[in-house]
N, CA, C and O atoms as a Tripos MOL2 file, in Angstrom:
@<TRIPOS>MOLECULE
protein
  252   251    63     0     0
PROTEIN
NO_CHARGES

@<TRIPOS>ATOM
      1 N         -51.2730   58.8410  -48.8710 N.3       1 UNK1
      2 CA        -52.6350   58.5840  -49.2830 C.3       1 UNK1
      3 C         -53.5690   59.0480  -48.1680 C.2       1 UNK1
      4 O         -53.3410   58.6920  -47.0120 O.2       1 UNK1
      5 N         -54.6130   59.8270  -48.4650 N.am      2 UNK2
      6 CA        -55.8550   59.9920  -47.5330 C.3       2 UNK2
      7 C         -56.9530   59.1060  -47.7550 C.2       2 UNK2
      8 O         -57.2410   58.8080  -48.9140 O.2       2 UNK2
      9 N         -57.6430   58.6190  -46.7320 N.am      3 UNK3
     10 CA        -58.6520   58.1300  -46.9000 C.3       3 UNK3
     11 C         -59.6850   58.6170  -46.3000 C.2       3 UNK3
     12 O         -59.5370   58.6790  -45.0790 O.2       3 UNK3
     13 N         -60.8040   59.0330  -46.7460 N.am      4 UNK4
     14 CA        -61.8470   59.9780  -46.3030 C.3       4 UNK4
     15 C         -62.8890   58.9490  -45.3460 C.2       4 UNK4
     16 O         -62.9130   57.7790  -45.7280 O.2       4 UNK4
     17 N         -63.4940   59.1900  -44.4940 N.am      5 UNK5
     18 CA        -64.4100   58.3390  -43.8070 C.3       5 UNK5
     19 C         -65.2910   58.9930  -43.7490 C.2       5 UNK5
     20 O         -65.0020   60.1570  -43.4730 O.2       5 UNK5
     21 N         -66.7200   58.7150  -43.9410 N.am      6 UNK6
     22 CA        -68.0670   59.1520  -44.1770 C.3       6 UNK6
     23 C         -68.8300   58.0290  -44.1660 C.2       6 UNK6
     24 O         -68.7230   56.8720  -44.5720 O.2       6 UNK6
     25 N         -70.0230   59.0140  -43.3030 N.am      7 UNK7
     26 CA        -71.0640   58.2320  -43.1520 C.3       7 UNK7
     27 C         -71.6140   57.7870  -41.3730 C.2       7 UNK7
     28 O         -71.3000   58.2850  -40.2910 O.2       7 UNK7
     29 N         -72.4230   56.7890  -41.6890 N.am      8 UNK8
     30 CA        -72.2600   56.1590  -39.8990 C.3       8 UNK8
     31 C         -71.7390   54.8050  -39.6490 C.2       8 UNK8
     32 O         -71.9480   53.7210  -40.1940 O.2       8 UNK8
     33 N         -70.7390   55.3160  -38.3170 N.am      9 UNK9
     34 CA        -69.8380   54.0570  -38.7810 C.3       9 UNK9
     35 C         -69.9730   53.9570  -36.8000 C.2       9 UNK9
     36 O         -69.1220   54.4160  -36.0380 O.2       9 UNK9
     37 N         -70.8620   53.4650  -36.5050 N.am     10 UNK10
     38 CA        -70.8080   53.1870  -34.6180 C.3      10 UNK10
     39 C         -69.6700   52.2080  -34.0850 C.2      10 UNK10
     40 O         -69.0890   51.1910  -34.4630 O.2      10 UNK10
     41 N         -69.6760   53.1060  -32.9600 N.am     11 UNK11
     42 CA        -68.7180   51.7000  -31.9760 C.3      11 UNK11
     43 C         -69.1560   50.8420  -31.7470 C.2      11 UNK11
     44 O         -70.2430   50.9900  -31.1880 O.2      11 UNK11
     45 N         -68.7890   49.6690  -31.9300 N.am     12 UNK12
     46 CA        -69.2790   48.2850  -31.2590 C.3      12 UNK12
     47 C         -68.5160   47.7580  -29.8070 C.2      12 UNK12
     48 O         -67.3470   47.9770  -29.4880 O.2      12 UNK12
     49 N         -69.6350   46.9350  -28.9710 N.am     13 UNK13
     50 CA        -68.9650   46.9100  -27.6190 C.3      13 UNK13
     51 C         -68.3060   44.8840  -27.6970 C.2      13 UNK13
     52 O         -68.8190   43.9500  -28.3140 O.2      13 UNK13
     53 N         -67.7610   44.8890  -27.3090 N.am     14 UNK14
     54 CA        -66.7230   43.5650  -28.3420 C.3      14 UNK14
     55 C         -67.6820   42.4380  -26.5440 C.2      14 UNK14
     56 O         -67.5900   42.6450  -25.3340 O.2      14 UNK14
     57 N         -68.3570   41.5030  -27.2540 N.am     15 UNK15
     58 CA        -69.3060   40.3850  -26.0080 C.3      15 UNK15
     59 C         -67.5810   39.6290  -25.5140 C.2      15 UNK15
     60 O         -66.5440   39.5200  -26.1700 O.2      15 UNK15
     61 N         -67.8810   39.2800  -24.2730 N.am     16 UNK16
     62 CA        -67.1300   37.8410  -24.2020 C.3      16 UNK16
     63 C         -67.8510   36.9990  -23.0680 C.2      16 UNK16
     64 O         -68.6060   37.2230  -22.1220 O.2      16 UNK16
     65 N         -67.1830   35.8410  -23.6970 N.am     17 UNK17
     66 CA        -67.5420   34.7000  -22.5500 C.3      17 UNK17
     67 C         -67.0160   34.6410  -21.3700 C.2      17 UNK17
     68 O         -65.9250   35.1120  -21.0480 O.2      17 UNK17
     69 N         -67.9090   33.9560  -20.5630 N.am     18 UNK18
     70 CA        -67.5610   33.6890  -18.9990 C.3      18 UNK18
     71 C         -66.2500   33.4130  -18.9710 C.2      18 UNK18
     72 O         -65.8230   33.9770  -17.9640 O.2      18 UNK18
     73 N         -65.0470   32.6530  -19.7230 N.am     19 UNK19
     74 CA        -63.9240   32.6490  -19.6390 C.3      19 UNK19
     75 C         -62.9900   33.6670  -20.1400 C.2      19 UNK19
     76 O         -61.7590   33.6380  -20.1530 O.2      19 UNK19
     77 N         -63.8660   34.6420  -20.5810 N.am     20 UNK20
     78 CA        -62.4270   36.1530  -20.8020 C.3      20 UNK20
     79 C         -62.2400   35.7810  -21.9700 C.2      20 UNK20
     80 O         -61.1180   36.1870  -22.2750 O.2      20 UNK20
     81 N         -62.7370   35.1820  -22.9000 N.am     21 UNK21
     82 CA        -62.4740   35.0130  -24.5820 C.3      21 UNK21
     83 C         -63.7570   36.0590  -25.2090 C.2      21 UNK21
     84 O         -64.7600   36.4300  -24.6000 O.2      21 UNK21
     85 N         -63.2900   36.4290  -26.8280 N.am     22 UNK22
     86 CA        -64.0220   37.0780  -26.9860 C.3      22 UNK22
     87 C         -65.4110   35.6520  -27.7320 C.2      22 UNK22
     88 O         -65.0680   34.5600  -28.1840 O.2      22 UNK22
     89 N         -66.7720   36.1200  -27.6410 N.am     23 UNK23
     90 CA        -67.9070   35.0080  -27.8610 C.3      23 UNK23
     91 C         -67.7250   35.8310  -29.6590 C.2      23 UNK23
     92 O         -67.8040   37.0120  -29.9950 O.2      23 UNK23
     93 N         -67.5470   34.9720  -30.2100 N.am     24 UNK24
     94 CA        -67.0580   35.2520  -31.5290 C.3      24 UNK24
     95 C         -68.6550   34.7710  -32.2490 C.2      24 UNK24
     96 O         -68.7510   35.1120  -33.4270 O.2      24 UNK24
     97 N         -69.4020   34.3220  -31.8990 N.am     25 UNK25
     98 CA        -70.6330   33.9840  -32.4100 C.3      25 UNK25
     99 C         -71.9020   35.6990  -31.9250 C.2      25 UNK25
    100 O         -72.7790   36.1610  -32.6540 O.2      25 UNK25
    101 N         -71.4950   36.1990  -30.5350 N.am     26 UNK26
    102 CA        -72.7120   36.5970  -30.5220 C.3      26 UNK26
    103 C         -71.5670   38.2530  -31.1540 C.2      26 UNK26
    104 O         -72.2700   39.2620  -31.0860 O.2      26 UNK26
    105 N         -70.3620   38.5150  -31.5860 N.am     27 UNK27
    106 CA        -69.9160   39.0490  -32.1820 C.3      27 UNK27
    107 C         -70.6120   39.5470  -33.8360 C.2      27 UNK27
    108 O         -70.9680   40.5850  -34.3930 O.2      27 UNK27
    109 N         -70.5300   38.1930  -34.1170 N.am     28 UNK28
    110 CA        -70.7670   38.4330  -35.2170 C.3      28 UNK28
    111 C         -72.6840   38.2370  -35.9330 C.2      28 UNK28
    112 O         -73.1150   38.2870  -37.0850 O.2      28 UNK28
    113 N         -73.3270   38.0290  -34.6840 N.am     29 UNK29
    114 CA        -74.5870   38.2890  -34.6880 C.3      29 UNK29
    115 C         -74.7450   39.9230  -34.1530 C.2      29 UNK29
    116 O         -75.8850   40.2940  -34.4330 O.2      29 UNK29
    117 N         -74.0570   40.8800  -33.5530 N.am     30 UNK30
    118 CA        -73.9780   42.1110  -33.7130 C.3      30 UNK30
    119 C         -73.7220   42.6790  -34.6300 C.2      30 UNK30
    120 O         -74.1740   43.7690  -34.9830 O.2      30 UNK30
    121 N         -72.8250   41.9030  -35.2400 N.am     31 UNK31
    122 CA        -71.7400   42.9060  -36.7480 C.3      31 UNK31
    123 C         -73.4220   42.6220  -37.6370 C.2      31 UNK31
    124 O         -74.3190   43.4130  -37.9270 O.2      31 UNK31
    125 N         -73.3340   41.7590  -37.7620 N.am     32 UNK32
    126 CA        -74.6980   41.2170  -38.5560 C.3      32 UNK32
    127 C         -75.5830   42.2820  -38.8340 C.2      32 UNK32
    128 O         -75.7710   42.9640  -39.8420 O.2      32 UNK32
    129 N         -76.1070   42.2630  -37.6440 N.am     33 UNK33
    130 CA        -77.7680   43.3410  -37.5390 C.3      33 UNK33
    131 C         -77.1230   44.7480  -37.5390 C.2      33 UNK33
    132 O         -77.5460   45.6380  -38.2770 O.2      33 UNK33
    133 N         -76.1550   44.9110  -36.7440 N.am     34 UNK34
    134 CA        -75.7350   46.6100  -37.1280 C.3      34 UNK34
    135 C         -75.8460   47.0380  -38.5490 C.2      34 UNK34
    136 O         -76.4460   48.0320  -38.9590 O.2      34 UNK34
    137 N         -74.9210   45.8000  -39.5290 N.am     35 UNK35
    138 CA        -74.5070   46.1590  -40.6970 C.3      35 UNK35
    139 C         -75.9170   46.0390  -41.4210 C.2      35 UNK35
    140 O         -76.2050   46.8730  -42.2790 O.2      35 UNK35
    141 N         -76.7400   45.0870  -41.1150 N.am     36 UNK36
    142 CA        -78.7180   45.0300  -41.5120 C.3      36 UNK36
    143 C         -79.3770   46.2920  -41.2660 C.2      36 UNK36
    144 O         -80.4270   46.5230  -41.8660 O.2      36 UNK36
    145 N         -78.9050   47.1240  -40.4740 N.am     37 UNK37
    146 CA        -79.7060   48.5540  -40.0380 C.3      37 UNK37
    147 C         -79.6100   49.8410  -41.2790 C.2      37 UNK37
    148 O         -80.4220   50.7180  -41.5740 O.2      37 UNK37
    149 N         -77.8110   49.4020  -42.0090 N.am     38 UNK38
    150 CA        -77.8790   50.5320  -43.2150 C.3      38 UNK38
    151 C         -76.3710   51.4510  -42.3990 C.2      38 UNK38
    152 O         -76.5250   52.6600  -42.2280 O.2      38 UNK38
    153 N         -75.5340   51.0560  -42.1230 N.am     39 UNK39
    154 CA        -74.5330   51.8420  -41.5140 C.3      39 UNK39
    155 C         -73.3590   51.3870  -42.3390 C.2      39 UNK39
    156 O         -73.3270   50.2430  -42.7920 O.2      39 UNK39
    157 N         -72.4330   52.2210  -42.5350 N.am     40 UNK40
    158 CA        -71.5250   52.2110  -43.3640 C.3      40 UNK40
    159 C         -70.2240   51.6930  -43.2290 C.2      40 UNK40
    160 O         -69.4120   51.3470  -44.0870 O.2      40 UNK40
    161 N         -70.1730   51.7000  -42.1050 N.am     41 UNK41
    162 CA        -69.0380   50.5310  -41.5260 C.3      41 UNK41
    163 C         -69.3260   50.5350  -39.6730 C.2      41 UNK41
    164 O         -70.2170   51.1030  -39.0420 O.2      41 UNK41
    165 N         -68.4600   49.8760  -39.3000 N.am     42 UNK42
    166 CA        -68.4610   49.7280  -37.7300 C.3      42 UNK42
    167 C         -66.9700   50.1710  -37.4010 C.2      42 UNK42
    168 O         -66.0650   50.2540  -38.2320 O.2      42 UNK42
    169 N         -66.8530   50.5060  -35.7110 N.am     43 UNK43
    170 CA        -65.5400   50.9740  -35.4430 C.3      43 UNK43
    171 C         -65.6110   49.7260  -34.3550 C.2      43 UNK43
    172 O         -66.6380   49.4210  -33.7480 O.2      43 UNK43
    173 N         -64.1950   48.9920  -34.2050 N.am     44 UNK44
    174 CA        -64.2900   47.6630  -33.4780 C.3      44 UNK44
    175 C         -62.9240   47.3520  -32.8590 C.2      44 UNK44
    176 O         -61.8310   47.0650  -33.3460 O.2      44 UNK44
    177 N         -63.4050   47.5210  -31.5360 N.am     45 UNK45
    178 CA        -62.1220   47.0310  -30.5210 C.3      45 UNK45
    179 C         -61.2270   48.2730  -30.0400 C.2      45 UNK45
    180 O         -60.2020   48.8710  -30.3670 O.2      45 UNK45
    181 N         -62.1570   48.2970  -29.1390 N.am     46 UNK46
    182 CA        -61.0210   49.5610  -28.2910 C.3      46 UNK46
    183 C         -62.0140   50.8760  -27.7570 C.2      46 UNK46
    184 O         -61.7850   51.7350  -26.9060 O.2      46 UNK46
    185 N         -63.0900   50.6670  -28.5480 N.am     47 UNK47
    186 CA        -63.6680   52.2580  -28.4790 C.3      47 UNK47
    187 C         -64.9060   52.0020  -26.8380 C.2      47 UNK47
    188 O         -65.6060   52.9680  -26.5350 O.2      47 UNK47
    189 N         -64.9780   51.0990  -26.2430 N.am     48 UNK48
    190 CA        -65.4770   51.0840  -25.1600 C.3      48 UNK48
    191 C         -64.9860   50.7450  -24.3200 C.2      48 UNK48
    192 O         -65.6160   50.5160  -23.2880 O.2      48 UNK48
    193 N         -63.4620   50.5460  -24.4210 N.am     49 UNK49
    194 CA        -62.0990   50.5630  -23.6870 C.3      49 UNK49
    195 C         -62.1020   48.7920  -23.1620 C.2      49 UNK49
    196 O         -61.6460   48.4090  -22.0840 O.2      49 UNK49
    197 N         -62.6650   47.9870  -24.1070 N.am     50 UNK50
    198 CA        -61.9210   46.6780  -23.8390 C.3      50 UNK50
    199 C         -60.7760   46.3920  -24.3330 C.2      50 UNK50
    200 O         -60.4360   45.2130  -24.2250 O.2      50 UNK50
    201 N         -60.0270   47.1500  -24.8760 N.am     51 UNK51
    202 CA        -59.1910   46.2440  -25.5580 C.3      51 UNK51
    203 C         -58.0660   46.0940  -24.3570 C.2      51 UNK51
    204 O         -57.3270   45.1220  -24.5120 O.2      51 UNK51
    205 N         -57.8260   46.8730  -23.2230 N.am     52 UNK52
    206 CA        -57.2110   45.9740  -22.4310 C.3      52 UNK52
    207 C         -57.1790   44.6530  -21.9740 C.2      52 UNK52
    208 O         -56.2010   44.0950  -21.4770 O.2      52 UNK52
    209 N         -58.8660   43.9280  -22.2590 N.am     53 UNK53
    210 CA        -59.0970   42.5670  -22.0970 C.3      53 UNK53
    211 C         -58.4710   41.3810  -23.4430 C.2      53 UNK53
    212 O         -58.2920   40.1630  -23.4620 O.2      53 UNK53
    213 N         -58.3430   42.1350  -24.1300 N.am     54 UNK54
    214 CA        -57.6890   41.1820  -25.4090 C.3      54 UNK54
    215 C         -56.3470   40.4360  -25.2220 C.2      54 UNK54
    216 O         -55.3600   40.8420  -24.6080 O.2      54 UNK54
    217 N         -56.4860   39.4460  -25.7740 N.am     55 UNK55
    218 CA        -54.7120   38.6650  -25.8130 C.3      55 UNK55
    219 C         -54.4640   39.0200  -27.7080 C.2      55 UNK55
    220 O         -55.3480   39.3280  -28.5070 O.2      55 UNK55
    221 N         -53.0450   38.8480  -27.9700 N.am     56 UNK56
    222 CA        -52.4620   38.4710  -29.2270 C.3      56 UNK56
    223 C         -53.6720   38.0990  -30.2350 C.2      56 UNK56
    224 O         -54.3520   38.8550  -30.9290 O.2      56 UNK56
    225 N         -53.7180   36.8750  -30.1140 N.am     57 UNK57
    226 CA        -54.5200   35.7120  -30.4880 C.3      57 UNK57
    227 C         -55.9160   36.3250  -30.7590 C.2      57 UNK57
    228 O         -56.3300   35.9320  -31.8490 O.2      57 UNK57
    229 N         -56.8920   37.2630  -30.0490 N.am     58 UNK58
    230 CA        -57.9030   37.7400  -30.5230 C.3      58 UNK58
    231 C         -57.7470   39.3750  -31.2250 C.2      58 UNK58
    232 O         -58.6960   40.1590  -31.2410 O.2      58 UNK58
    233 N         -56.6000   39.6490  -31.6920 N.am     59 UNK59
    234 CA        -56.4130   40.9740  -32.7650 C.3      59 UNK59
    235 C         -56.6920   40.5710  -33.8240 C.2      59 UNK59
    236 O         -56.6210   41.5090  -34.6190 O.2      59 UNK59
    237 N         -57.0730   39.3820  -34.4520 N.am     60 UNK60
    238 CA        -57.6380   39.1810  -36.0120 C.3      60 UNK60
    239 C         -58.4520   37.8430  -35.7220 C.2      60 UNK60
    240 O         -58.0620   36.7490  -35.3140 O.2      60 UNK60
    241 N         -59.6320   38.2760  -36.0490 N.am     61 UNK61
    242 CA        -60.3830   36.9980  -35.7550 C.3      61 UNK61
    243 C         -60.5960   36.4680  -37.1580 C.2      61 UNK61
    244 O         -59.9440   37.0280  -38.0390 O.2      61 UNK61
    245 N         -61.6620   35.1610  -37.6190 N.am     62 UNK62
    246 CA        -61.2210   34.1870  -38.8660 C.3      62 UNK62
    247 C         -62.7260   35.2130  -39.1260 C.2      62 UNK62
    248 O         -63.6230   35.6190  -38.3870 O.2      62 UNK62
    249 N         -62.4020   35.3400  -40.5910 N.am     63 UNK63
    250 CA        -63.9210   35.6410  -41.1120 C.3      63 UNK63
    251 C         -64.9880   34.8250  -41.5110 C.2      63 UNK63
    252 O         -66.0530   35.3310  -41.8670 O.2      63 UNK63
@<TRIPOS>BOND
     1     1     2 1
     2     2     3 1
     3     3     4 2
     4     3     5 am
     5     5     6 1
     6     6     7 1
     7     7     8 2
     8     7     9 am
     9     9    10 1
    10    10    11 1
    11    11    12 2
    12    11    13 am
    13    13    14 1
    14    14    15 1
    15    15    16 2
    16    15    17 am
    17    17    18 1
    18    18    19 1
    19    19    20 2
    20    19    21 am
    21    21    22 1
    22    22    23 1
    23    23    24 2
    24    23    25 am
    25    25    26 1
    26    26    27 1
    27    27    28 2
    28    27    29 am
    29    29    30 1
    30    30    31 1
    31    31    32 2
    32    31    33 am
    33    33    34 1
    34    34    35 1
    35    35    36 2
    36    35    37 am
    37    37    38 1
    38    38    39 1
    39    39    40 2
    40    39    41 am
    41    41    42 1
    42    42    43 1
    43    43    44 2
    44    43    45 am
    45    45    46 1
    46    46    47 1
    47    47    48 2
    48    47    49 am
    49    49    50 1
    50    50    51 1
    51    51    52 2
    52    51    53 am
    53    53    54 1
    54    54    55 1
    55    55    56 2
    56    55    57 am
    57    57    58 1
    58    58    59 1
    59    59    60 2
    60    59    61 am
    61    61    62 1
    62    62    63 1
    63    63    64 2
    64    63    65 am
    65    65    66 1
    66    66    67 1
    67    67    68 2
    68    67    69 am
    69    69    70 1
    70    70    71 1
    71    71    72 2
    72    71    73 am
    73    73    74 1
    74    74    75 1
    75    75    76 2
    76    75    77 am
    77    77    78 1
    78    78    79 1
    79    79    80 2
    80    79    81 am
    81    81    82 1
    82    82    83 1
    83    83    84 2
    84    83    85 am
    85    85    86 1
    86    86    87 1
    87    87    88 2
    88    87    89 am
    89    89    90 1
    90    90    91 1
    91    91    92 2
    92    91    93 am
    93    93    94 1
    94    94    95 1
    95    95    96 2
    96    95    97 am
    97    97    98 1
    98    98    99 1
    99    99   100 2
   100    99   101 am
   101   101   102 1
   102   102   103 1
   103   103   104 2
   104   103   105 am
   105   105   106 1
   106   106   107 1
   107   107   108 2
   108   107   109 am
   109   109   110 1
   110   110   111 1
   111   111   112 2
   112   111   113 am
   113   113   114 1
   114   114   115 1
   115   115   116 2
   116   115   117 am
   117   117   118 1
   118   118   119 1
   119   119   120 2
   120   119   121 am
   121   121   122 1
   122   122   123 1
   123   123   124 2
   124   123   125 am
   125   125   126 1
   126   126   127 1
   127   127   128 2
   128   127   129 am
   129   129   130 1
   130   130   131 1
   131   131   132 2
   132   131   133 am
   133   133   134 1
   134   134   135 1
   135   135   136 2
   136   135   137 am
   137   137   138 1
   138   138   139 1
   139   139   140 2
   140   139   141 am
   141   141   142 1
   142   142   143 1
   143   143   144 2
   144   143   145 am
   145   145   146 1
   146   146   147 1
   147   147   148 2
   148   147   149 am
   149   149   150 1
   150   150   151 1
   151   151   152 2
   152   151   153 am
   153   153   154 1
   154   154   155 1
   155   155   156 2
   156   155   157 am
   157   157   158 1
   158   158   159 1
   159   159   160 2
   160   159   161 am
   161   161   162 1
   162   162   163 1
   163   163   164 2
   164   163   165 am
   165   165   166 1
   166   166   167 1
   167   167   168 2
   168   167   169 am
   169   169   170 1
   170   170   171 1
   171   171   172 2
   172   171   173 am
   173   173   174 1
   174   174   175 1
   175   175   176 2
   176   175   177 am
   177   177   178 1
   178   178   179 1
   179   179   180 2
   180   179   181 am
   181   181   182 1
   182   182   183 1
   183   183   184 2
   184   183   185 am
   185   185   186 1
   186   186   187 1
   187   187   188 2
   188   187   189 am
   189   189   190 1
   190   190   191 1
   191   191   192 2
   192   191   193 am
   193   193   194 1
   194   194   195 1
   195   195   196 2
   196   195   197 am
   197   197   198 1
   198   198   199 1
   199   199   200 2
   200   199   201 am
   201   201   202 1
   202   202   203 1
   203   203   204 2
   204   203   205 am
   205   205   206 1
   206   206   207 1
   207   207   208 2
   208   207   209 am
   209   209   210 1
   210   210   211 1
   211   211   212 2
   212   211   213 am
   213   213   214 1
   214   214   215 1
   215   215   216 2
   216   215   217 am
   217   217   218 1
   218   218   219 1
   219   219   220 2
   220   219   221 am
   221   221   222 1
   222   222   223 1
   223   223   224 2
   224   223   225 am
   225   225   226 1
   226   226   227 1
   227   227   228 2
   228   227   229 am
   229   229   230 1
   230   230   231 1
   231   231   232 2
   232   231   233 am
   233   233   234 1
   234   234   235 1
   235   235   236 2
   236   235   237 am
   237   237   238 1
   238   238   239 1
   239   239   240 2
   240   239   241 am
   241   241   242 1
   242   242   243 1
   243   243   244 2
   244   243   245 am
   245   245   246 1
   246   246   247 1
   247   247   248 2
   248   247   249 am
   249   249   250 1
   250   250   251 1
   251   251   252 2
@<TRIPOS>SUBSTRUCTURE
     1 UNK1         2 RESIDUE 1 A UNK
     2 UNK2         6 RESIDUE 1 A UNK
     3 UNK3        10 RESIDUE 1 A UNK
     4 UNK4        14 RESIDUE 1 A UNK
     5 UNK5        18 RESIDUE 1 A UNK
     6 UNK6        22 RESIDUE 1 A UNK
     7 UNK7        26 RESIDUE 1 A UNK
     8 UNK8        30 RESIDUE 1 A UNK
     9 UNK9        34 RESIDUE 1 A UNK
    10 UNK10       38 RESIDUE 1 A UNK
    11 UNK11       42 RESIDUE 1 A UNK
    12 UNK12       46 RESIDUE 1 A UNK
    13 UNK13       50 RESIDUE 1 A UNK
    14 UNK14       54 RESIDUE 1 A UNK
    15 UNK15       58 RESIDUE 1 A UNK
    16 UNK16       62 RESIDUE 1 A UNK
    17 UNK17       66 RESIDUE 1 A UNK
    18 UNK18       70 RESIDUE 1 A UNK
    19 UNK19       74 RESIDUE 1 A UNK
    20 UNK20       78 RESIDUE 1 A UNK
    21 UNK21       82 RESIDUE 1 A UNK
    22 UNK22       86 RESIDUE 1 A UNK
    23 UNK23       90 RESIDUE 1 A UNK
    24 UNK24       94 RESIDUE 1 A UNK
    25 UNK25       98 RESIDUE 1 A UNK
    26 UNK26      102 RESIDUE 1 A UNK
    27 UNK27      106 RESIDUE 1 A UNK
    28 UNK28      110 RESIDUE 1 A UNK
    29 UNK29      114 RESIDUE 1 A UNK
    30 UNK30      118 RESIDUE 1 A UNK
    31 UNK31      122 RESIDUE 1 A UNK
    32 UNK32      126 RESIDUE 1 A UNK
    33 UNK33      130 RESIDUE 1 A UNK
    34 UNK34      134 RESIDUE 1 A UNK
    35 UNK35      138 RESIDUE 1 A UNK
    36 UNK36      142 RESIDUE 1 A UNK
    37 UNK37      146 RESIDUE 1 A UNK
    38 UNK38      150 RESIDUE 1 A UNK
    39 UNK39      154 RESIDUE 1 A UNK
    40 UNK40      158 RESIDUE 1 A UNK
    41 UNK41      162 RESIDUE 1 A UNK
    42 UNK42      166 RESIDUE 1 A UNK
    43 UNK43      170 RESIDUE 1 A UNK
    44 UNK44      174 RESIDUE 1 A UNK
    45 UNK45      178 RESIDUE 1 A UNK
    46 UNK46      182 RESIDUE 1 A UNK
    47 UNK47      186 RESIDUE 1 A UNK
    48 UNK48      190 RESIDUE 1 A UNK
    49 UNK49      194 RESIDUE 1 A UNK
    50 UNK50      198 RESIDUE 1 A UNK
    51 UNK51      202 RESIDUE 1 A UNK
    52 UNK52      206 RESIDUE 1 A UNK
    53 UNK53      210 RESIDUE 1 A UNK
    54 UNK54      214 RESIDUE 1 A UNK
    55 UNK55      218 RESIDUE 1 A UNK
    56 UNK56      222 RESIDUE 1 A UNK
    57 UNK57      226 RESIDUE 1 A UNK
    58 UNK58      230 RESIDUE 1 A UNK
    59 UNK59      234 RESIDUE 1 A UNK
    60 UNK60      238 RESIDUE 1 A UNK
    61 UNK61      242 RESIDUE 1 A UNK
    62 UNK62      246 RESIDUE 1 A UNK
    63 UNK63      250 RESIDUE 1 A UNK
């Protein structure tokens, strides 16, 4: 199967808190307003090279 990608789809830079967790609130007040601007999807986790900071536990966050 191919799946075609089109459109604008920006990197997002993933916030965290003073303790090295990701801030899952001001996360999703980014996803928020990006997705409020008219963009067609987002690209998330990895593309501003945090994802070395990630554990297990933050590869699927709760929606």
């Amino acid at each position: 199967m191919t799946i075609r990608v089109e459109g604008i789809i920006p990197p997002l830079v993933t916030p965290f808190a003073k303790d090295g967790s990701i801030n899952e609130n001001m996360f999703r007040k980014i996803i928020n307003n990006i997705i409020g601007k008219g963009v067609h999807g987002v690209f998330v986790a990895g593309s501003q090279g945090e994802f070395f900071a990630r554990v297990d536990s933050e590869t699927s966050l709760p929606e």
